[in-house]
C-alpha positions as a Markdown table, in Angstrom:
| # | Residue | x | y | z |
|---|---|---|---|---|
| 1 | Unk | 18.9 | 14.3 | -23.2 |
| 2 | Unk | 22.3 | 12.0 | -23.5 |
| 3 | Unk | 20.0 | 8.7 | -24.4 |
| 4 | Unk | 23.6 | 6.6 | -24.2 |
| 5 | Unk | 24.0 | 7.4 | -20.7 |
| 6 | Unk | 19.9 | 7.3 | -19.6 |
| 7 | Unk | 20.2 | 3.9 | -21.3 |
| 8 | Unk | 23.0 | 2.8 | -18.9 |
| 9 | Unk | 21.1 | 4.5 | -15.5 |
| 10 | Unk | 17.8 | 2.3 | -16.9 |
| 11 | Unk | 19.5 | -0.6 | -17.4 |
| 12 | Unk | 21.2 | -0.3 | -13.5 |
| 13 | Unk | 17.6 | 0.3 | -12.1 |
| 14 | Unk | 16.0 | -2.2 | -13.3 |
| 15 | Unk | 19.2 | -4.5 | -12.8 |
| 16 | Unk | 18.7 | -3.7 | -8.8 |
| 17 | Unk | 14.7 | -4.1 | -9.1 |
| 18 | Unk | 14.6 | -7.4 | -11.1 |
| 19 | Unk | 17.6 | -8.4 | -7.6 |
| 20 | Unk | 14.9 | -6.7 | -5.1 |
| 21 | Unk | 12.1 | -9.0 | -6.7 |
| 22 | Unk | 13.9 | -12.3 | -6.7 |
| 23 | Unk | 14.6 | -11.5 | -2.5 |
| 24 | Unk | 11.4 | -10.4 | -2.2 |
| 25 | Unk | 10.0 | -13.9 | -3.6 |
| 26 | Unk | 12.0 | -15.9 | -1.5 |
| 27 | Unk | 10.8 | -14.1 | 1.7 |
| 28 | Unk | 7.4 | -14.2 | 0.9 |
| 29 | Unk | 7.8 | -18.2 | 0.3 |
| 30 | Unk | 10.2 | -18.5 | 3.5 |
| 31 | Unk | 8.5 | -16.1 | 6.2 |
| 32 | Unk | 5.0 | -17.3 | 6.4 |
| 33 | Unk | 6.6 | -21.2 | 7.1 |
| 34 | Unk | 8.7 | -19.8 | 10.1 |
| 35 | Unk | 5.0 | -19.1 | 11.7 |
| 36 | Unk | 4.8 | -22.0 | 14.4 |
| 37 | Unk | 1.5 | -24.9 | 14.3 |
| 38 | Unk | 0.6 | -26.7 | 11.8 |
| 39 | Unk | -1.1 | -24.7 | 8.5 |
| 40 | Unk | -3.9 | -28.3 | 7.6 |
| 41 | Unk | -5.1 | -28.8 | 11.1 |
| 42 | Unk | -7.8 | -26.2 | 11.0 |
| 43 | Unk | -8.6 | -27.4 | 7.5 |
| 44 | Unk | -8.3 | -30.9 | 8.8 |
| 45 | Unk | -10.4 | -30.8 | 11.8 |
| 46 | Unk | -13.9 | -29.5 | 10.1 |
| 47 | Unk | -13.2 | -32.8 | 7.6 |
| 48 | Unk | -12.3 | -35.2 | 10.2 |
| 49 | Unk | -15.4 | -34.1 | 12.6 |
| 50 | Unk | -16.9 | -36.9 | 14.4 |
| 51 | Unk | -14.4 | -39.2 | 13.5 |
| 52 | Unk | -13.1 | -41.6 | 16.7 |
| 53 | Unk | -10.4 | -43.5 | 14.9 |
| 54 | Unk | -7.1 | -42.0 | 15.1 |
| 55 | Unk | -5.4 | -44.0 | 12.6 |
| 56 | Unk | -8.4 | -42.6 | 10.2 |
| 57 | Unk | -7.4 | -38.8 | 11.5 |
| 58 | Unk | -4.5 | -39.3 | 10.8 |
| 59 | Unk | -4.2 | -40.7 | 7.3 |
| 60 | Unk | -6.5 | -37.5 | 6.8 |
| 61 | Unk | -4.3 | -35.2 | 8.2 |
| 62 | Unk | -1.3 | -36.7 | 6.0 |
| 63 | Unk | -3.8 | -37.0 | 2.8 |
| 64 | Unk | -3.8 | -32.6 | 3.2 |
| 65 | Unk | -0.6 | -32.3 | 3.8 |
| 66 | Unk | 0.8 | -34.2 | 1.0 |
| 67 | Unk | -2.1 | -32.8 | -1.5 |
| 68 | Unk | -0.4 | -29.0 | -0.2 |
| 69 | Unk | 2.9 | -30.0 | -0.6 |
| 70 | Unk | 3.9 | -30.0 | 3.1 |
| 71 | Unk | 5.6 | -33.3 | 3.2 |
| 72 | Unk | 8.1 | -32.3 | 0.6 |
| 73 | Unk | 11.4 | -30.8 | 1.6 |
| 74 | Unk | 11.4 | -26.7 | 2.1 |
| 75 | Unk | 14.1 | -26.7 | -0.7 |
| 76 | Unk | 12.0 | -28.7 | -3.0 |
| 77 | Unk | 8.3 | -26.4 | -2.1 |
| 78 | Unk | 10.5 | -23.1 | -3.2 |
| 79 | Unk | 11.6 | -24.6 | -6.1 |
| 80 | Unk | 7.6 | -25.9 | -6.8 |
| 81 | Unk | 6.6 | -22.4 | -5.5 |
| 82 | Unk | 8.5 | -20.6 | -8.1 |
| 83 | Unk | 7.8 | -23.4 | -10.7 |
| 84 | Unk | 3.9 | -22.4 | -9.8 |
| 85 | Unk | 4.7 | -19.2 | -10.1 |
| 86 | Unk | 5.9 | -19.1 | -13.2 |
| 87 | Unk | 2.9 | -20.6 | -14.6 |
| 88 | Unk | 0.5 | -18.3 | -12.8 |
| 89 | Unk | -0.6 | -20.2 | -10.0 |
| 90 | Unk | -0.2 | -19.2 | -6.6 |
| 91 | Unk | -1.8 | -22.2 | -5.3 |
| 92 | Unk | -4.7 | -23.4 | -3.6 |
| 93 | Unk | -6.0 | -21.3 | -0.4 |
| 94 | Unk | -6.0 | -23.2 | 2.9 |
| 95 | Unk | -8.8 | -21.2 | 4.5 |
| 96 | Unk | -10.9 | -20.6 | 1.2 |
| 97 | Unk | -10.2 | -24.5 | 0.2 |
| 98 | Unk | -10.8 | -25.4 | -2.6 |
| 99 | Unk | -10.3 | -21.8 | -4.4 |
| 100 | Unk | -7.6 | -20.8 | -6.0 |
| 101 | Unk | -5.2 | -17.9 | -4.3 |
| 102 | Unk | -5.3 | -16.0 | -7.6 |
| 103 | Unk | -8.9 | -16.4 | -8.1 |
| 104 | Unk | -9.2 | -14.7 | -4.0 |
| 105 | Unk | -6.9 | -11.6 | -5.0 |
| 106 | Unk | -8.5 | -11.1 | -8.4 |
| 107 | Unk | -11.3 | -10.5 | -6.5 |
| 108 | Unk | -9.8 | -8.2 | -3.6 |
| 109 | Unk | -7.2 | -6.0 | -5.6 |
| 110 | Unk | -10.4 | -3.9 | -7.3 |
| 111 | Unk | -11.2 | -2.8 | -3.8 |
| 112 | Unk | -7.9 | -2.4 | -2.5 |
| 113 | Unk | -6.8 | 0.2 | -5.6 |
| 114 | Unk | -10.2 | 1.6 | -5.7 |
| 115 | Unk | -9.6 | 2.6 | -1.9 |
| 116 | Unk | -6.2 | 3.1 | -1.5 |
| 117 | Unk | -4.7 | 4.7 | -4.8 |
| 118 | Unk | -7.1 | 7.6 | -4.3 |
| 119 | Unk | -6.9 | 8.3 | -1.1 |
| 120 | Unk | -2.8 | 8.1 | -0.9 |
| 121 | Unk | -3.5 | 10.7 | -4.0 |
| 122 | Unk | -5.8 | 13.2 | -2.2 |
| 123 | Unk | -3.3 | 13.0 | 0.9 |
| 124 | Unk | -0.5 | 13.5 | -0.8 |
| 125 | Unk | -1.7 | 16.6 | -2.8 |
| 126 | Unk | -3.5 | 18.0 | 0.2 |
| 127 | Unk | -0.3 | 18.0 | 2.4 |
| 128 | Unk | 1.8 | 19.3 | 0.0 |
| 129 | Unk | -0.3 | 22.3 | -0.8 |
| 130 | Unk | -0.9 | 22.7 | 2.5 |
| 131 | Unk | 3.2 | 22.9 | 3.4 |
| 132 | Unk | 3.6 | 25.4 | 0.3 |
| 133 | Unk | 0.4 | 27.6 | 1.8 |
| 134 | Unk | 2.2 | 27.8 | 5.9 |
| 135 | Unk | 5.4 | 28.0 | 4.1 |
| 136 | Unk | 4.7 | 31.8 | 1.7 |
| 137 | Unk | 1.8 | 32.5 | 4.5 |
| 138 | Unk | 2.9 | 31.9 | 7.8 |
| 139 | Unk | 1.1 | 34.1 | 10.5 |
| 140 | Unk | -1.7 | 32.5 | 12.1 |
| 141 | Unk | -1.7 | 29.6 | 9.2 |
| 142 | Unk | 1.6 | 28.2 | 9.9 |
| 143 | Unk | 1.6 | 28.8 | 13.7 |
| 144 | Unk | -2.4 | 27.3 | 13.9 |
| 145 | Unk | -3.5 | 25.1 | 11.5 |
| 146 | Unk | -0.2 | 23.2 | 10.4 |
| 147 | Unk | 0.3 | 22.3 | 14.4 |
| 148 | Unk | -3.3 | 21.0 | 14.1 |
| 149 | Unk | -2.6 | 18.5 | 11.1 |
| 150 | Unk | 0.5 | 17.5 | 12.3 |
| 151 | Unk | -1.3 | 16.3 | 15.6 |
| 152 | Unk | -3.8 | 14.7 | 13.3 |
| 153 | Unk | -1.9 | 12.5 | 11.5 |
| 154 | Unk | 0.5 | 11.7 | 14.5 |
| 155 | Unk | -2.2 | 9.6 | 15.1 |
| 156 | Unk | -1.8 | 5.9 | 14.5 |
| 157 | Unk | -3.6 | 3.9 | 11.5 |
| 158 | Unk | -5.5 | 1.8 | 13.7 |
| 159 | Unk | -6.3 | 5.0 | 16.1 |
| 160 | Unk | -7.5 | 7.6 | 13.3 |
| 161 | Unk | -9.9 | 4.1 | 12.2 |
| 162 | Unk | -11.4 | 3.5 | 15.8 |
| 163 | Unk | -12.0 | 7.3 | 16.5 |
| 164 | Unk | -13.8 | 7.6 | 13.1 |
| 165 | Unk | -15.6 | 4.7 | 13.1 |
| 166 | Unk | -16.7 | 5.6 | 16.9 |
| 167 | Unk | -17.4 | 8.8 | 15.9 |
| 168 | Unk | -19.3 | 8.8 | 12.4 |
| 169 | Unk | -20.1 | 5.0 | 12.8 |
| 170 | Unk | -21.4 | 4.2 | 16.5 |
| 171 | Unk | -22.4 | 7.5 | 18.1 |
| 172 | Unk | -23.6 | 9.3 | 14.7 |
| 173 | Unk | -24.4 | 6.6 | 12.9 |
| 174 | Unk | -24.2 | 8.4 | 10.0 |
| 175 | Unk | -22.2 | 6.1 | 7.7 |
| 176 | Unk | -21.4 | 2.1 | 7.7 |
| 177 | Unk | -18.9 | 0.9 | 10.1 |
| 178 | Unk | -18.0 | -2.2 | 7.8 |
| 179 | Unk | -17.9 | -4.0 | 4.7 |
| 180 | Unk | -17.9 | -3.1 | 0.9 |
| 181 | Unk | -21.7 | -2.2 | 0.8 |
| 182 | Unk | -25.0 | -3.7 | 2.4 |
| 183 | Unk | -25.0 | -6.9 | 3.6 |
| 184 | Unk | -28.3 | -7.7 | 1.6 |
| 185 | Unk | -27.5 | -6.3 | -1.5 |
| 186 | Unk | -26.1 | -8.0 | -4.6 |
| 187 | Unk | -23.4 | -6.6 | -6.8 |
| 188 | Unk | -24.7 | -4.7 | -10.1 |
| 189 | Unk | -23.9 | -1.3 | -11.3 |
| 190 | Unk | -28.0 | -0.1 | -9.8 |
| 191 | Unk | -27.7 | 3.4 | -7.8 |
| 192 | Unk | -29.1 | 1.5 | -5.0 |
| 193 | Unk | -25.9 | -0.7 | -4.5 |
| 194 | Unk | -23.7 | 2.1 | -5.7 |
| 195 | Unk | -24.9 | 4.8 | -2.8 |
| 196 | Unk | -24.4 | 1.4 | -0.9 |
| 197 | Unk | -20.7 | 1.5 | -1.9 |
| 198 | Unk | -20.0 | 5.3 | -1.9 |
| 199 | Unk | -21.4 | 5.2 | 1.8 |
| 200 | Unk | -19.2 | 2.6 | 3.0 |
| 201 | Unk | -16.1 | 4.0 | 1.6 |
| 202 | Unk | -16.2 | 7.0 | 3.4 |
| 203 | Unk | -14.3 | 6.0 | 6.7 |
| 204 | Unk | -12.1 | 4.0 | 5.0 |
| 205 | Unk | -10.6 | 6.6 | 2.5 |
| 206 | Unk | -11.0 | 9.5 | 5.2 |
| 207 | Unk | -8.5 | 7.7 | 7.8 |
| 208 | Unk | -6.1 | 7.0 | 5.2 |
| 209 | Unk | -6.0 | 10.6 | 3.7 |
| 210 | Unk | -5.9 | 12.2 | 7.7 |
| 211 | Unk | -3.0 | 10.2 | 8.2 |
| 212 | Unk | -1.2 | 11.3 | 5.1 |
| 213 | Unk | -1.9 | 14.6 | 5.1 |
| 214 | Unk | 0.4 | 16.0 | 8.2 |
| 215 | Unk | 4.0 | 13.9 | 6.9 |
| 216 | Unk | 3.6 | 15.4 | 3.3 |
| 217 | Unk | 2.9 | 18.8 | 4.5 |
| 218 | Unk | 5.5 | 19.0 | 7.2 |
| 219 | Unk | 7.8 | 18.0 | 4.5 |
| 220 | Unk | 6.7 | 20.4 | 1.2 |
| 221 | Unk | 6.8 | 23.4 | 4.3 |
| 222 | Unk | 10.4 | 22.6 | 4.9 |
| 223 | Unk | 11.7 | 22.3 | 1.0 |
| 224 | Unk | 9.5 | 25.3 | 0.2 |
| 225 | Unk | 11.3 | 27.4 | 3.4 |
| 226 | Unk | 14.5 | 26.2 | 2.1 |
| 227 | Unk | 14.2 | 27.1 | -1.6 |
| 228 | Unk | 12.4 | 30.6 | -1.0 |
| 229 | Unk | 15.5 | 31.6 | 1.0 |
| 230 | Unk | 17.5 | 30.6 | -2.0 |
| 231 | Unk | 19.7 | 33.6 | -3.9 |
| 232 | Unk | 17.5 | 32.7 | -7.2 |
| 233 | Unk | 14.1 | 34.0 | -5.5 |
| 234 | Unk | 15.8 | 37.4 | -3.7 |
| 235 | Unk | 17.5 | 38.1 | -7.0 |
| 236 | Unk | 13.9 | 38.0 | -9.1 |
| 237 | Unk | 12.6 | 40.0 | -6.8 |
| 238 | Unk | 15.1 | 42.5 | -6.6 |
| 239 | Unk | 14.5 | 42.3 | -10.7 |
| 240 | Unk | 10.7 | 42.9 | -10.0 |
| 241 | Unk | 9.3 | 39.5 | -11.0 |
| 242 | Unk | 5.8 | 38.9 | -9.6 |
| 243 | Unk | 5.7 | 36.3 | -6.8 |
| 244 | Unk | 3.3 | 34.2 | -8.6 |
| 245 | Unk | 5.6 | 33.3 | -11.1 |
| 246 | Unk | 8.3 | 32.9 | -8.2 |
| 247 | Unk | 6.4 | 30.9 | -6.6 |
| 248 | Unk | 5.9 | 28.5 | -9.7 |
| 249 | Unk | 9.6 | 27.7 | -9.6 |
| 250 | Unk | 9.7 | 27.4 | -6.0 |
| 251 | Unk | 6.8 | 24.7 | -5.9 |
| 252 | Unk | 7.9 | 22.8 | -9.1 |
| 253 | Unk | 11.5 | 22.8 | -7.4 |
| 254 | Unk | 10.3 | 21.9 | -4.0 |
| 255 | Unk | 8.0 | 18.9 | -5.7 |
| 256 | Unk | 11.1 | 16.9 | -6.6 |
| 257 | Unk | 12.2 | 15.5 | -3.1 |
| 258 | Unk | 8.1 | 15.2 | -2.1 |
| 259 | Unk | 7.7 | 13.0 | -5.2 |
| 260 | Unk | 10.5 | 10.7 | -4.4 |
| 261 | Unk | 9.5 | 10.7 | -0.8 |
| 262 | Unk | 5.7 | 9.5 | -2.3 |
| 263 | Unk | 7.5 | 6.5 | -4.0 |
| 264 | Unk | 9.7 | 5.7 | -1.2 |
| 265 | Unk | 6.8 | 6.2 | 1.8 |
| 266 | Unk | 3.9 | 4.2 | -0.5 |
| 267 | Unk | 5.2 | 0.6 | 1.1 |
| 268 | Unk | 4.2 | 2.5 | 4.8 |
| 269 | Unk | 1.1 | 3.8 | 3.4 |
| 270 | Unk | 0.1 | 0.8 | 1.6 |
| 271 | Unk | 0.8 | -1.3 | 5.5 |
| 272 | Unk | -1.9 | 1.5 | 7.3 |
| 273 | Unk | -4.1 | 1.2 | 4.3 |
| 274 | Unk | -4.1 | -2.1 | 4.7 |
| 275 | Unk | -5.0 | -1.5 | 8.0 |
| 276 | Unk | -8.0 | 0.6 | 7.5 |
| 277 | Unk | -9.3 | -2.5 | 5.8 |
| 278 | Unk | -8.9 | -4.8 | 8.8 |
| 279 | Unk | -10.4 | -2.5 | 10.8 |
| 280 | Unk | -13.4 | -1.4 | 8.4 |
| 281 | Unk | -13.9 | -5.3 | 7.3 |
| 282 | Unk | -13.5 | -3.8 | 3.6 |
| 283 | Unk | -13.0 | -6.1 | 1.3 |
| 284 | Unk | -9.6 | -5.9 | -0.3 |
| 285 | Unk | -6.2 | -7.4 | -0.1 |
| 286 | Unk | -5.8 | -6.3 | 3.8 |
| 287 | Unk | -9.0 | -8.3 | 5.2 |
| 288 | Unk | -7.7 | -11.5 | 2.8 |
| 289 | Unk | -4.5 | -11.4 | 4.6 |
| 290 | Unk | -5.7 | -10.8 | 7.7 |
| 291 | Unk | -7.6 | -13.7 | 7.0 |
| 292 | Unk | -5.0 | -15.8 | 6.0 |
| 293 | Unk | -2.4 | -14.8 | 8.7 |
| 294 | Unk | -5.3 | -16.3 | 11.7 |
| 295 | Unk | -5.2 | -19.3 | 9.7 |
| 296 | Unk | -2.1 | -20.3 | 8.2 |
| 297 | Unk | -2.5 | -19.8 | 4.9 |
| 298 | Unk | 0.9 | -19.8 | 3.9 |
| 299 | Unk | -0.1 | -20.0 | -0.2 |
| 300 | Unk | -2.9 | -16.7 | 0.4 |
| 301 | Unk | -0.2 | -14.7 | 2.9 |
| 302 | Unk | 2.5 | -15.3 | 0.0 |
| 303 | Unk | 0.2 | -14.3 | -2.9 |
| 304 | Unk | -1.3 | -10.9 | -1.0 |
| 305 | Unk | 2.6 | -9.6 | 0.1 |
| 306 | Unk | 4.1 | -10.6 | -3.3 |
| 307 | Unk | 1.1 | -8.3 | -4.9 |
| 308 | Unk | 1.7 | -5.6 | -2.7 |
| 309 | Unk | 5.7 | -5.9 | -3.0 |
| 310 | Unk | 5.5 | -5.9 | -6.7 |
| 311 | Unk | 3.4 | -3.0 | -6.6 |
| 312 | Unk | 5.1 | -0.9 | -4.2 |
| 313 | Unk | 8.5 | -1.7 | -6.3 |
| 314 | Unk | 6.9 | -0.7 | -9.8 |
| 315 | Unk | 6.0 | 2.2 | -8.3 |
| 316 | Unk | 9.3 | 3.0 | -7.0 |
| 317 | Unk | 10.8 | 2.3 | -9.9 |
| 318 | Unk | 8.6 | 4.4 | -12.0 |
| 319 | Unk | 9.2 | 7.1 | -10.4 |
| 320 | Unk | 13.1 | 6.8 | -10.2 |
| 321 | Unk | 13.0 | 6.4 | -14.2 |
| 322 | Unk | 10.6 | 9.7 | -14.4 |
| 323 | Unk | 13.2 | 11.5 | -11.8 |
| 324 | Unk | 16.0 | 10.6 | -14.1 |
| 325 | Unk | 14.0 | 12.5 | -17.5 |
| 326 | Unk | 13.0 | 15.3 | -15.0 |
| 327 | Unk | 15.9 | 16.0 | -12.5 |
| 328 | Unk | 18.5 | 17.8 | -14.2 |
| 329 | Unk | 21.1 | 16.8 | -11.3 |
| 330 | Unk | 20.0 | 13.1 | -12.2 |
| 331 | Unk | 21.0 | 14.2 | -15.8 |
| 332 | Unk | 24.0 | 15.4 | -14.7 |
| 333 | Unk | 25.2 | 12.2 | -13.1 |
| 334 | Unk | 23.9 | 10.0 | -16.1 |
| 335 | Unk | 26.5 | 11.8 | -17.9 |
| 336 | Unk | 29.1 | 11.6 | -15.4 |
| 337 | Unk | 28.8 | 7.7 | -15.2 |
């Protein structure tokens, strides 16, 4: 490998990420405060309850608003916002006042990678063997089943999480329709509140995989069409090599769009996982934002999108600087440039 010129296409990746994060960060600060109403008033009102005098409201009201920042010029929050940063605070959570936003998705993110990472994984795989399996089958496979997944995960996020939970939840009731685990359990590693936890993921990670499954196949079936057509495969067979070992080359070659196409489509996946956890009440970064979104929370909506961003763009960029040790025409540009 030419190190001098993989050093150069590292360098210019993570020049363009390091950009991407410091846009990202000022979105996150500026789109939440473009939300019309005032963020203290819900916070105000339960403290102010009872109250008569307006003068006494209002030096309340004001008392929040300065304590958050608020009264300060937009300019001047960023700059405290990044300050804050910086130092590893996200601030102080409007809806769970007094906690501390870090503190909230410290909490969430276990649940949130516990449910999503594995079941973008098992979607992933599953669609992709399925598009190798309807691309060297076809017949009845191809013509019957493929159609079927497709439909499946045409479906959207919130649709494939209402028919399951209806289904498996309400009219079977078979399996939890919300939360983490039982209501009147506490945390601890017993089997009682583990079953507890197993049972409750289930609908959870099966929407997310259903959906995932049809996009990932649909695209392996058409890269694995496309490179068993190829001259390379019809001269080994005229040679006599086996179609299992063809068919190795023809997967592994056929891999390298459907793993840059994982990177690029986890920010989509992670926004319908997220939705899953809305719907299913589970406890993770989606329900905290959802939370936060209803009321306000400008420091809790910033915190759970920059996690998410800065995940979604390490992952990207991890797999660009994989692509570039494992793509020989990625190679061949390094040299180039």
């Amino acid at each position: 490998m030419d190190l001098k010129g993989y050093k150069k296409y590292f360098l210019r990746k993570l020049g363009w990420y390091l950009l991407t994060l410091m846009v990202a960060v000022m979105l996150n600060f500026l789109l939440p405060r473009l939300m019309p109403g005032n963020p203290v008033a819900t916070l105000a009102s339960s403290a102010v309850e009872g109250m008569t005098d307006q003068s006494a409201i209002q030096a309340v009201m004001d008392d929040y608003t300065k304590q958050f920042g608020l009264d300060k010029p937009m300019i001047i929050q960023f700059f405290l916002y990044v300050k804050n940063l910086l130092q590893g605070s996200m601030g102080v959570s409007f809806t769970y006042y007094p906690r501390e936003v870090s503190d909230i998705i410290q909490k969430a993110i276990p649940w949130t990678i516990a449910l999503q990472l594995p079941a973008m994984i098992v979607g992933w795989l599953l669609g992709n063997i399925l598009g190798v399996i309807a691309a060297y089958k076809k017949g009845v496979f191809d013509k019957a089943v493929m159609p079927l997944f497709l439909f499946v995960s045409s479906i959207p996020a919130f649709g494939m999480a209402i028919i399951l939970l209806f289904g498996f939840g309400i009219s079977m009731g078979i399996l939890p329709t919300g939360g983490g685990y039982g209501f009147d359990l506490i945390p601890s590693f017993t089997p009682e509140f583990m079953l507890s936890v197993i049972l409750h993921y289930q609908l959870p990670f099966w929407s997310i995989v259903l959906i995932t499954i049809g996009g990932q196949a649909i695209g392996m079936r058409s890269m694995s069409i496309y490179e068993l057509n190829e001259d390379y495969v019809n001269y080994s067979r005229f040679l006599g090599i086996k179609d299992r070992v063809i068919i190795k080359y023809v997967f592994r070659n056929a891999m390298l769009p459907q793993i840059t196409g994982l990177a690029l489509s986890l920010g989509t996946m992670v926004g319908g996982a997220l939705v899953a956890e809305i719907i299913f009440s589970y406890p993770g970064i989606g329900t905290k934002m959802f939370a936060a979104i209803t009321g306000q929370d400008y420091p809790l909506i910033s915190g759970c999108t920059l996690i998410i961003t800065i995940g979604v763009l390490l992952a990207n960029f991890l797999v660009e600087i994989a692509y570039g040790i494992i793509d020989p025409r990625v190679k061949a540009a390094q040299q180039e440039s």
